[in-house]
N, C-alpha and C positions, 0 to 999 in steps of 0.2 A: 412482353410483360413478365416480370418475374416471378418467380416460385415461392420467393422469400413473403414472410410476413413483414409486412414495411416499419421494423420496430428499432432502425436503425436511419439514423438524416446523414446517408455515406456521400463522402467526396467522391469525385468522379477519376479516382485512379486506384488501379491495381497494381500493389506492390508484389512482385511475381520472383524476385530473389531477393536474398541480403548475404551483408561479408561484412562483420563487425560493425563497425555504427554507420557505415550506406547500406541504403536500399535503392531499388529502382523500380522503376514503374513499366507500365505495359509499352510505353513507349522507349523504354531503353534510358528514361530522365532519372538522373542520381540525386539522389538526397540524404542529408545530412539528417538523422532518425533519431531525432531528440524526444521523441513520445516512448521508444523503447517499448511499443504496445502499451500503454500505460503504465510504466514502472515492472513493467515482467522482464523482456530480454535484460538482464543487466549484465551480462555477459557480451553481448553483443547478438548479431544473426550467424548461426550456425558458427558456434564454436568448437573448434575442433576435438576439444575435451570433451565434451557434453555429447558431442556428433557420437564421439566411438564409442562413450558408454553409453548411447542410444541401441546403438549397431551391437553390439555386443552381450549387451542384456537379451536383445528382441530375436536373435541366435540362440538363447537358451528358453524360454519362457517370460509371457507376457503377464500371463492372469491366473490366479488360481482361487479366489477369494479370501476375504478373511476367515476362515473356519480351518485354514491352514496356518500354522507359521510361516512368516516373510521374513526372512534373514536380512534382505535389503531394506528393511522397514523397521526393523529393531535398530540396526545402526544408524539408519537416519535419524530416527528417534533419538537413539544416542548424544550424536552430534546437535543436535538442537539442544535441549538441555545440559548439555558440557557444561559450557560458560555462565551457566543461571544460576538461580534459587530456584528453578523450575525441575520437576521431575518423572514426567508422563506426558506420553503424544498420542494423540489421538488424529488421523490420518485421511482426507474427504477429497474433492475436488475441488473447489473453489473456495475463495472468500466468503462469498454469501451462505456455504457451506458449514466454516469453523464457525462462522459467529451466531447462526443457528446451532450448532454444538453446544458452545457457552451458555448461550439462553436456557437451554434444555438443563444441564449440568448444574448452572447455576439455581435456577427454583428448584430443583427436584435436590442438590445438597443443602439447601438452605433452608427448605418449606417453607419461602418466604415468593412474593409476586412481584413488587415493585425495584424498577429496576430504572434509574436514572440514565438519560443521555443529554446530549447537548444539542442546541441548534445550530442548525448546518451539515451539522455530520452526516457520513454516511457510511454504512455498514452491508448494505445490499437489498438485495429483490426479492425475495423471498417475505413470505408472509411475515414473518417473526422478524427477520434483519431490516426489512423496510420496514415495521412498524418502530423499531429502534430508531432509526435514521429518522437526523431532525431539519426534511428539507421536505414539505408538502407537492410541492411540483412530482415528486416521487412516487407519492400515496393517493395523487389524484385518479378519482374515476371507481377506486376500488371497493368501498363501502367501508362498512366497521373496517378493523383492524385489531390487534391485538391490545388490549386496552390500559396492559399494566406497565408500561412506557410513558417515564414523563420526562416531560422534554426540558432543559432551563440555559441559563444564556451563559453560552461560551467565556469562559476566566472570570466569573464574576462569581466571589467565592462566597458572598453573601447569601445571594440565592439558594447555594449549595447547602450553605449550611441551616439555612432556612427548612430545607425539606429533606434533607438526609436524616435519619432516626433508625430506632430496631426493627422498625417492617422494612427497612428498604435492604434487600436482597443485594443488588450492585451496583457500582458506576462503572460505567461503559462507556470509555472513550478514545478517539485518537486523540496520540498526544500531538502530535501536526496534523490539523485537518487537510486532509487531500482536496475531495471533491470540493469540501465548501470555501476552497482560495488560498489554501497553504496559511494557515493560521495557526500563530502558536502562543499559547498561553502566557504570561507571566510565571515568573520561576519558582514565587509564593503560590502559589495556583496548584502547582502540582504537590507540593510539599503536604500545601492543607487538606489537598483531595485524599492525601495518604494518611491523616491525622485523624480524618473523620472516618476514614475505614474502618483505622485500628480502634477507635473509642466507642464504635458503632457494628462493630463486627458487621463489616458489610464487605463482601468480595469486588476488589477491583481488575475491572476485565480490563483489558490494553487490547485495542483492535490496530493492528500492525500490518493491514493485509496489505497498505502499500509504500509504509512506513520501513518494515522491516527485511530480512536480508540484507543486510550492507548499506542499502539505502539512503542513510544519512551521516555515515562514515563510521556508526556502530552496529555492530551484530542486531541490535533490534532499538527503535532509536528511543524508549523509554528510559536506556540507561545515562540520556543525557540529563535525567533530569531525577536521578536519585531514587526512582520509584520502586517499588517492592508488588510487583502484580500477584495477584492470584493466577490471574488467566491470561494468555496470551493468543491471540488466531492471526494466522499469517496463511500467505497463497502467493500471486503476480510473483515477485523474482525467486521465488521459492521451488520453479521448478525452469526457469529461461524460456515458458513458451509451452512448456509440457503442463497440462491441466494438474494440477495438485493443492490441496490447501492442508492446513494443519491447526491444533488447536492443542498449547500445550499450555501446563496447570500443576499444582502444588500436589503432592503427593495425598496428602489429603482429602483430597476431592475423591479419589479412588471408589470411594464408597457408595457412591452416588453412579458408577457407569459401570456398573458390574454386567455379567454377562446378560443381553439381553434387551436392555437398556437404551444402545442408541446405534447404529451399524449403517454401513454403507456396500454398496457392492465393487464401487472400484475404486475407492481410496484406501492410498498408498498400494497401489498393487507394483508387484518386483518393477515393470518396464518404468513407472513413474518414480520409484523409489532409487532408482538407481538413477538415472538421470539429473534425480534432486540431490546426492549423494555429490556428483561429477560437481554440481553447483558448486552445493556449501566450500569440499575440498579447497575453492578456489578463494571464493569470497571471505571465509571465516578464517581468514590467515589476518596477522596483526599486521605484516608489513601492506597487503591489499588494500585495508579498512582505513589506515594511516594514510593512502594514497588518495583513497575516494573523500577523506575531510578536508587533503590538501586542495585537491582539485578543486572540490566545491566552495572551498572558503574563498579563495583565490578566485575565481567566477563568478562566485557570486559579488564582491568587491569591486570588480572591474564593472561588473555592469549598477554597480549602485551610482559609483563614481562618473560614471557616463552618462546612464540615464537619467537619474535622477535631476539633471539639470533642465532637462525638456517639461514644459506644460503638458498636464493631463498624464505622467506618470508620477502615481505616489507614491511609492513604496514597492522596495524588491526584498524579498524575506524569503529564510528558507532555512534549511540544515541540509550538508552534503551536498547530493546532486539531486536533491529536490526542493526546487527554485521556484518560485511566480513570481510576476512582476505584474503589481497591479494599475492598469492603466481604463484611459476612458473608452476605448474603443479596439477590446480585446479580438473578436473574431477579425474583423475589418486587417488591423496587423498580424493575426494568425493565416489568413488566407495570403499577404503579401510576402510573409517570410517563405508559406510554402512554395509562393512563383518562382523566389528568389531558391531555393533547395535547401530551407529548414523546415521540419516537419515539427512541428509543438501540437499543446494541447489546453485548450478552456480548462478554469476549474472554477464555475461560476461562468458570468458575463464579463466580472472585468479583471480577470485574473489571465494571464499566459503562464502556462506552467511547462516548465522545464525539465525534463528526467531521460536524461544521455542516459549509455548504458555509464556502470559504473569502470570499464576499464578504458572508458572514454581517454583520447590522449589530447596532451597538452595543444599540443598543434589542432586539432581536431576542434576542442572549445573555442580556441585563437580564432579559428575558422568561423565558428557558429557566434561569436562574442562582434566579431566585423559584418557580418549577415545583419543581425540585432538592431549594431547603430546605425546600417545606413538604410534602415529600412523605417527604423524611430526617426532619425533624423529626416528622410524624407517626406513624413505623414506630420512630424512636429516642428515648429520653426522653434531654435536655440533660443532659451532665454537668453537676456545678455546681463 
């Protein structure tokens, strides 16, 4: 019997090494690692950059807290906000980490409580980011919850404008929902969301935790759709694997997190910092980012054009190299692709969702794109 607390439904393999997008399991079985842990490795497994600034940093010091300066935490800093209108980082261990940051930063610079989200979404486990997240399966069992969260239905900008006014502190959203199916807004959707901010002096968070780094073939994928955030929280490929999240924000804000305010003990410490460093270096290059929108367009395309023709697949949507394909009987083919040696991942019931690392190769997709059809094509008979 196990030690663990049973809060995880684990498949019955141990993946026990990896070497860029294979892994293997305890039996020596190779698979083709299309979950990339869910959008963290986007480098791949053990990348040799990432490996030596691993080794390298952990040779001079790991931990020292914040109450010191972190050289390797300023410049990552740095690098995060280069390419923005962003100006400040603030540095934690997880997703569910930044976007409890946000929450915090945001009422306490705003003096205001209400703070919009959307159904479906999800933002994390914690008291304050689950109560944000708009998927009850989530919040079941736990009692109250934090109460100043209201929830309203995904692209529908009526709603939005219905309840956005001068008490509402922020909107809080992804702009591709992950968990809740790879769902993305209409292109008026995001413009107006930014219109009522401005008219309504209300701060817009962008939760990017699985969205961003490279992800969707831009630095963080809100700039496909023109947006001017206040706040940004981001974590998974932001560190390949190494725990780290971050939560970065308008100069502005500044005033509201002053010393005292909001702290953590091991975020951004030098071993995590530097390692996140080894990342960016790679992914925040133009000819990289230009590679990862080629791939995915191109992937994503071939499998519209293929699948799409089978009964009981609707719809394959996505940016980059984060893809779902929403069909009627998601795990059922997520359990057959992994026989065959592609490893995917649920987002919802009837989503397969797709997230190679980002230096994924062409050959490599070719590979998992032929897995794909004959594993649809054997579970669906061909329309004709």
């Amino acid at each position: 019997m196990s030690a663990l607390f049973p809060t995880y439904k684990r498949k019955q393999i141990q993946l026990q090494k990896g070497n860029g997008t294979y892994v293997y399991d305890q039996n020596n079985k190779k698979y083709l690692d299309f979950t990339s842990g869910i959008a963290v490795t986007s480098l791949g497994h053990c990348h040799p950059e990432v490996v030596a600034a691993l080794h390298k940093q952990s040779d001079c010091i790991w931990h020292t807290s914040n109450l010191f300066e972190i050289q390797q935490q300023e410049l990552l800093a740095e690098t995060l906000v280069k390419h923005t209108h962003l100006d400040l980082a603030f540095f934690c261990n997880s997703g569910a980490e930044a976007n409890e940051a946000a929450i915090k930063l945001t009422k306490k610079f705003t003096k205001k409580n209400k703070i919009i989200t959307f159904n479906d979404s999800f933002h994390g486990r914690t008291f304050g980011s689950m109560s944000a997240t708009g998927q009850q399966k989530i919040k079941e069992g736990y009692g109250p919850l934090v109460s100043t969260f209201l929830h309203l239905p995904w692209n529908d900008i009526d709603q939005l404008k219905k309840q956005a006014d001068n008490d509402t502190a922020a909107i809080m959203m992804e702009v591709i929902q992950g968990e809740g199916g790879i769902k993305i807004a209409n292109l008026d959707f995001y413009k107006q969301v930014q219109e009522i901010c401005e008219k309504n002096d209300i701060l817009l968070i962008i939760d990017e935790v699985q969205t961003g780094i490279g992800r969707t073939g831009r630095r963080y994928a809100y700039e496909h759709f023109g947006l001017d955030p206040d706040i940004v929280t981001l974590a998974k490929g932001l560190g390949n694997g190494f725990p780290i999240g971050a939560m970065i924000g308008k100069r502005k804000l500044a005033e509201a997190f002053g010393p005292g305010s909001h702290g953590t003990t091991f975020g951004g410490n030098p071993l995590a910092s530097a390692v996140s460093q080894s990342v960016l270096n790679i992914i925040f290059n133009d000819e990289f980012l230009n590679e990862v929108a080629r791939k995915g367009k191109n992937f994503k395309e071939q499998l519209e054009n293929q699948l799409i023709k089978l009964p009981s697949v609707y719809e394959v949507r996505g940016e980059g190299l984060l893809i779902g394909i929403e069909c009627e009987e998601a795990s059922v083919l997520i359990a057959n692709l992994e026989e065959k040696g592609l490893l995917t991942v649920p987002a919802g019931k009837h989503v397969i969702r797709l997230l190679p690392p980002l230096n994924v190769t062409d050959e490599e997709l070719t590979s998992a794109l032929n897995t794909i059809l004959a594993v649809f094509n054997n579970k669906y008979e061909k329309v004709t």
